[in-house]
C-alpha positions, 0 to 999 in steps of 0.5 A: 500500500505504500508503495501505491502511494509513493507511487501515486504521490511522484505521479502527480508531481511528475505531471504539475512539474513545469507548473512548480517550476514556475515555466509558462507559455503562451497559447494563441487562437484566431477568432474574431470574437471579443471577450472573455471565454473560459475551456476547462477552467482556463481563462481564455481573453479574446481581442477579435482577432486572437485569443490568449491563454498564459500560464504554466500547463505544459508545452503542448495544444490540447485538443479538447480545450481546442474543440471546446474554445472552437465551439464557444466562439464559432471556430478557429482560424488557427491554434498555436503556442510559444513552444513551437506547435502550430495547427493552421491552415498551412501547418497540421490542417488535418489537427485544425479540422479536427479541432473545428469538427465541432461546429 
C-alpha cells in the first residue's frame, strides 16, 4: 500500500512539474470574437482577432480545450503556442479540422 502511494504521490508531481517550476507559455487562437471565454477552467481573453491563454500547463495544444474554445466562439482560424506547435491552415490542417469538427 505504500508503495501505491509513493507511487501515486511522484505521479502527480511528475505531471504539475513545469507548473512548480514556475515555466509558462503562451497559447494563441484566431477568432474574431471579443471577450472573455473560459475551456476547462482556463481563462481564455479574446481581442477579435486572437485569443490568449498564459500560464504554466505544459508545452503542448490540447485538443479538447481546442474543440471546446472552437465551439464557444464559432471556430478557429488557427491554434498555436510559444513552444513551437502550430495547427493552421498551412501547418497540421488535418489537427485544425479536427479541432473545428465541432461546429
Amino acid at each position: 500500500m505504500k508503495n501505491r502511494s509513493v507511487l501515486g504521490l511522484l505521479f502527480f508531481f511528475s505531471l504539475n512539474a513545469a507548473a512548480f517550476a514556475g515555466e509558462t507559455h503562451t497559447w494563441y487562437a484566431g477568432t474574431t470574437y471579443t471577450g472573455s471565454v473560459e475551456t476547462s477552467g482556463l481563462v481564455w481573453e479574446c481581442s477579435g482577432g486572437t485569443c490568449v491563454l498564459t500560464g504554466p500547463y505544459g508545452k503542448g495544444l490540447n485538443m479538447a480545450v481546442c474543440q471546446e474554445l472552437s465551439a464557444q466562439v464559432g471556430g478557429l482560424d488557427y491554434y498555436y503556442n510559444d513552444a513551437g506547435m502550430t495547427w493552421s491552415e498551412k501547418e497540421n490542417k488535418a489537427l485544425l479540422d479536427q479541432c473545428n469538427s465541432v461546429n
